[in-house]
Residue, then its C-alpha position, 0 to 999 in steps of 0.5 A: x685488407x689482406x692479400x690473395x694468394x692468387x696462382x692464375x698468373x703463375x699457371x697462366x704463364x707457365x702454360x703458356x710457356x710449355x707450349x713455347x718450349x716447341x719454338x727452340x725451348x725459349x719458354x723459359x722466358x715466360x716460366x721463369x718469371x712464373x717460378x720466380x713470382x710464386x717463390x716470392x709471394x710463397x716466401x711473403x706469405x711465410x714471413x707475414x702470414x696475417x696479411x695474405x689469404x688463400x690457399x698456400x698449398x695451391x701456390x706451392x703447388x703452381x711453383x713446383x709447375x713452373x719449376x718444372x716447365x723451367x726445367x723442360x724449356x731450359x734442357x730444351x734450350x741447351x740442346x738446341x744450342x748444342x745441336x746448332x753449334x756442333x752442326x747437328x741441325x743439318x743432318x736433320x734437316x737433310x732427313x727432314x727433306x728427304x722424309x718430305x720427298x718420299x711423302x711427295x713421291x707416294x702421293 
């Protein structure tokens, strides 16, 4: 019985890791094994090509995704790591407040 190429879990979780990047860029931990399970079942397929079946260019396709929201979650991740160690965060907290105050003010 021949294996599927089946890129729905990879997709699934690279969505879903897009939408965490919102939350301190910790996406990473669903995009990362996104990319790492489409690299494997790429790399199966290529070494035994008889036992899988569907489409290859849709699992290349589904990695390059993954790879990408990779990429975001991580840069995203780095900069937070940053913002909170240089104290940057308080600034835009402060800005964040005063932004709600005058919101506050004209209603």
């Amino acid at each position: 019985m021949k294996k599927q190429l089946n890129t729905t879990l990879t997709y699934v979780l690279s969505i879903i890791g897009l939408l965490c990047c919102c939350i301190g860029g910790f996406g990473f931990l669903l995009s990362g094994p996104a990319f790492l399970i489409a690299h494997n079942k790429i790399k199966d397929a290529k070494q035994n090509p008889d036992d899988y079946e569907g489409n290859f260019n849709a699992m290349n396709t589904a990695k390059i995704v993954a790879l990408i929201i990779l990429i975001i979650n991580l840069l995203y991740l780095f900069y937070n790591i940053y913002l909170y160690s240089t104290g940057g965060f308080d600034d835009v907290f402060l800005e964040f407040q005063e932004a709600m105050k005058e919101i506050e003010k004209n209603n």
